[in-house]
LUMTI-884491 format. One record per residue (C-alpha): residue in three letters; x, y, z. Coordinates in steps of 0.1 Angstrom, whole numbers, plus 2048, in hexadecimal, padded with zeros to 3 digits. Example, Ala and Ser with C-alpha at 12.3 -4.5 7.8 and 13.67 -1.06 7.14 Angstrom:
ALA87B7D384E
SER8897F5847
***
This chain:
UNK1CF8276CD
UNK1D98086B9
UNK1FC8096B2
UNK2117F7696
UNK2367F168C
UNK2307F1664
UNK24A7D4666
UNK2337BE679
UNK21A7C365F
UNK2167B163A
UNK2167C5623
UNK1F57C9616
UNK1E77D063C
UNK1FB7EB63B
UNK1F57F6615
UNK1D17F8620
UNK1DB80E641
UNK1EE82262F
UNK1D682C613
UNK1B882F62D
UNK1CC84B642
UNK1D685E627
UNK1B9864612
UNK1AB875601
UNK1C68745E9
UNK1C68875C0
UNK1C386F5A2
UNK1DC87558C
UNK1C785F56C
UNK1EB857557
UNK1F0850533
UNK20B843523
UNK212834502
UNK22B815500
UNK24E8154E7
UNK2398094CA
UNK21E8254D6
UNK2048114E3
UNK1F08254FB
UNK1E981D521
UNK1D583653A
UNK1D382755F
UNK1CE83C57F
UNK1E284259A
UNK1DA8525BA
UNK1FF8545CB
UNK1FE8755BA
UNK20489A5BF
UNK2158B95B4
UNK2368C55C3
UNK2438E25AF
UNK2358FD5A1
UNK25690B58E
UNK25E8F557E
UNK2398E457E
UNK2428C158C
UNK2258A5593
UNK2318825A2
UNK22186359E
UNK22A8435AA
UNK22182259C
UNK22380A5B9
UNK22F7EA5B2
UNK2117CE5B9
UNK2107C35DB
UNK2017A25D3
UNK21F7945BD
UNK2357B15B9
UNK2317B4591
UNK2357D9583
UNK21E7EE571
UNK2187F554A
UNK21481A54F
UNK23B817563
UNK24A805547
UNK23E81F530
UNK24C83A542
UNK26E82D542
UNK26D82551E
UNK25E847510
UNK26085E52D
UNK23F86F524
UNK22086F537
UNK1FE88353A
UNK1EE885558
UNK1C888C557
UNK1B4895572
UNK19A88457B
UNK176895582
UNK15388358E
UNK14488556A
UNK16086C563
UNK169858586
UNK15983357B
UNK169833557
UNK18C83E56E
UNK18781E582
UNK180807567
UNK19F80C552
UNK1B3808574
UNK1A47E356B
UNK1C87CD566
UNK1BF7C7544
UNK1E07B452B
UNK1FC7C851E
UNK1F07D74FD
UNK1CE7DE508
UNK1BC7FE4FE
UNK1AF807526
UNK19D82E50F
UNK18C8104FD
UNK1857FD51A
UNK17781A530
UNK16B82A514
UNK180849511
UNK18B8614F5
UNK1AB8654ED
UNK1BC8884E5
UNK1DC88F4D4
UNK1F48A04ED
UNK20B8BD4DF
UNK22C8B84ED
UNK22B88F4F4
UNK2238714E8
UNK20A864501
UNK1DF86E4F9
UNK1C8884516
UNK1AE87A51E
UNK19489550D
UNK17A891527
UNK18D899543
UNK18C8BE549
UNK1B28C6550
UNK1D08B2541
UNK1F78BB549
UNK20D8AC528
UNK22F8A353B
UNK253895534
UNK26087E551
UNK27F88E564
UNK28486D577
UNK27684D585
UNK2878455A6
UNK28181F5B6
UNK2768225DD
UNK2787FA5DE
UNK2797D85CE
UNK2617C45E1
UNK23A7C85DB
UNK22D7E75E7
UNK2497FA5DE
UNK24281A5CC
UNK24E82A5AC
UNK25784E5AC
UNK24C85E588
UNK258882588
UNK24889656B
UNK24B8B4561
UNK22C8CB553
UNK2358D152F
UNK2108E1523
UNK1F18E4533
UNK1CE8DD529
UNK1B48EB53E
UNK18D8EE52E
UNK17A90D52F
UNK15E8FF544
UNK1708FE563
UNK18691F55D
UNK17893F56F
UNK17896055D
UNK19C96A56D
UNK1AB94B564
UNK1AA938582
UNK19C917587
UNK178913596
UNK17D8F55A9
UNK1528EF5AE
UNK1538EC584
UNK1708D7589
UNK1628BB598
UNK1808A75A2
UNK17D8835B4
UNK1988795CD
UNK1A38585D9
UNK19F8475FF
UNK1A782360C
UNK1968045FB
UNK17B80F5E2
UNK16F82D5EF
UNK17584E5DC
UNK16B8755E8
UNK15B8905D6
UNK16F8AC5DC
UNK1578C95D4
UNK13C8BA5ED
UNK1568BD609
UNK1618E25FD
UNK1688FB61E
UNK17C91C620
UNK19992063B
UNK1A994663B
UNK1CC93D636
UNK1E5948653
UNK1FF956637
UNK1E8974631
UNK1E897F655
UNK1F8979672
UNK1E296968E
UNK1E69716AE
UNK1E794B6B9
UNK1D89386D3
UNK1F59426ED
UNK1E69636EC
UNK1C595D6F2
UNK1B8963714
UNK1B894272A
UNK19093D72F
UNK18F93E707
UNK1AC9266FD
UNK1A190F71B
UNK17E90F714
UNK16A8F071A
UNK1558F96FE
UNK1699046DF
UNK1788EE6CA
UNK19A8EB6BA
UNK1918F4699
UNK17B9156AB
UNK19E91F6C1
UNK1AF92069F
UNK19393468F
UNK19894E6AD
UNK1BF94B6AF
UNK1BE953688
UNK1B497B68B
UNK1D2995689
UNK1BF9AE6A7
UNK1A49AB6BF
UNK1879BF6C5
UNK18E9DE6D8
UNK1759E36F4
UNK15E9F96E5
UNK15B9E36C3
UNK14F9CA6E2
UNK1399DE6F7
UNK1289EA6D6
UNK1209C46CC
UNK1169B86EE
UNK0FB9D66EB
UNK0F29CD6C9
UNK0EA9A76D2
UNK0DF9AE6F5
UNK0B69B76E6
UNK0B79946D7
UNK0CE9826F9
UNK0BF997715
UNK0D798272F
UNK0F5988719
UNK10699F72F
UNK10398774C
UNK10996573D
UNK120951747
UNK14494A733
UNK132929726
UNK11393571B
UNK12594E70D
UNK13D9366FE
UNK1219206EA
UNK11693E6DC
UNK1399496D0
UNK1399266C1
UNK11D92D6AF
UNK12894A69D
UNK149937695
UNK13191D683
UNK12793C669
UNK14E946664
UNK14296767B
UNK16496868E
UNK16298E698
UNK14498C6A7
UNK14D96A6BE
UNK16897C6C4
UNK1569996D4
UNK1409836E4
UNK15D96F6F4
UNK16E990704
UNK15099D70F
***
């Protein structure tokens, strides 16, 4: 592997390393309205949520590596302490990019990109009406991580209302993240789709795997499985017992006549196969057979 000491490199080598390895990263599309009220909306994708009560988002306006000038949407913040944050969905993604355009103080960027803006209830700043969720919040703090160019911003914000449309609300109130839509950020211009790379992992907090140290030795040390297929295994609370696997080998054994005598690899590929349809019970049962 290449190594690097981030203090041999300039900054905006590592800027680009950085954003590259951790992508994709949430857009968090913020407006903001000036002390005479002028609004601003620029995106942001050093972004996430880190508290649920109380609901806290954090956003960070980096500093410009290029000459180390601040942003209008930081100034803002520390004058009002008010921001929306509106997500940003794929209906939506190229209007999002163009308002990130460095347009001059003052400058509409809901004109520019051609978006409407929506009275808030409990701030100053607009939504943005076609995005499909927007969180109203009052700034808790802005902490400095650095003077030099680079440096990021820290813009805590707390969730004062929420705004979420129908469309992408299910029936019992939760959000269906296919309707949703939402467009993430990587390194240099690219940008992900999220709902085209959508998969479901069981999460370990509703069971309690058994774990790969339990798993016998020819499984766990198989030339054949993958990492990701070990930790689909090592995920189940109980193995088959040996009838459950007798029953199964008899089952299959009409369509794999030589299933009984194949050897721990052949056996093995098909295990993996199984695995590729989420069938976890029945590699299993194949595996201890």
């Amino acid at each position: 592997m290449a190594t690097f000491d981030p203090q041999d490199l300039t900054t905006g080598i590592l800027h680009g390393f950085l954003l590259s390895a951790v992508a994709p990263r949430p857009i968090a599309f913020a407006s903001t309205v000036d002390k005479d009220g002028k609004p601003n909306l620029s995106p942001f994708s050093f972004f996430n949520v880190f508290s649920a009560n109380p609901p806290i988002l954090i956003f960070s306006p980096a500093r410009r590596v290029r000459d180390n000038t601040t942003k209008h949407t930081l100034h803002n913040v520390e004058a009002t302490r008010e921001v929306v944050i509106n997500v940003v969905n794929y209906d939506m993604v190229h209007q999002m990019s163009l308002s990130s355009t460095e347009y001059p103080e003052g400058t509409n960027e809901f004109e520019k990109a051609g978006l409407s803006m929506l009275p808030s209830d409990m701030v100053k700043p607009f939504r943005v009406a076609e995005s499909p969720i927007q969180l109203e919040c009052k700034v808790n703090d802005i902490l400095p991580l650095g003077s030099e160019g680079g440096a990021g911003n820290l813009v805590i914000c707390e969730v004062v209302k929420l705004h979420i449309s129908e469309e992408v609300l299910n029936a019992d109130q939760t959000i269906n993240q296919e309707a949703l839509d939402l467009v993430a950020r990587a390194g240099g211009s690219y940008y992900s789709r999220a709902k085209k790379g959508f998969f479901e992992i069981p999460k370990p907090l509703a069971s309690m795997g058994i774990g790969v140290d339990n798993m016998p030795d020819h499984i766990k040390n198989s030339m054949i499985l993958t990492g990701n297929n070990i930790g689909m295994l090592a995920n189940v609370e109980t193995l088959p017992n040996t009838d459950d696997v007798n029953k199964f080998i008899n089952d299959i054994s009409e369509r794999y006549p030589d299933i009984k005598t194949a050897s721990h690899r052949e056996k093995h590929k098909l295990a993996q196969n199984y695995l590729s349809y989420g069938d976890v019970e029945s590699a299993w049962k194949l595996l201890l057979s």
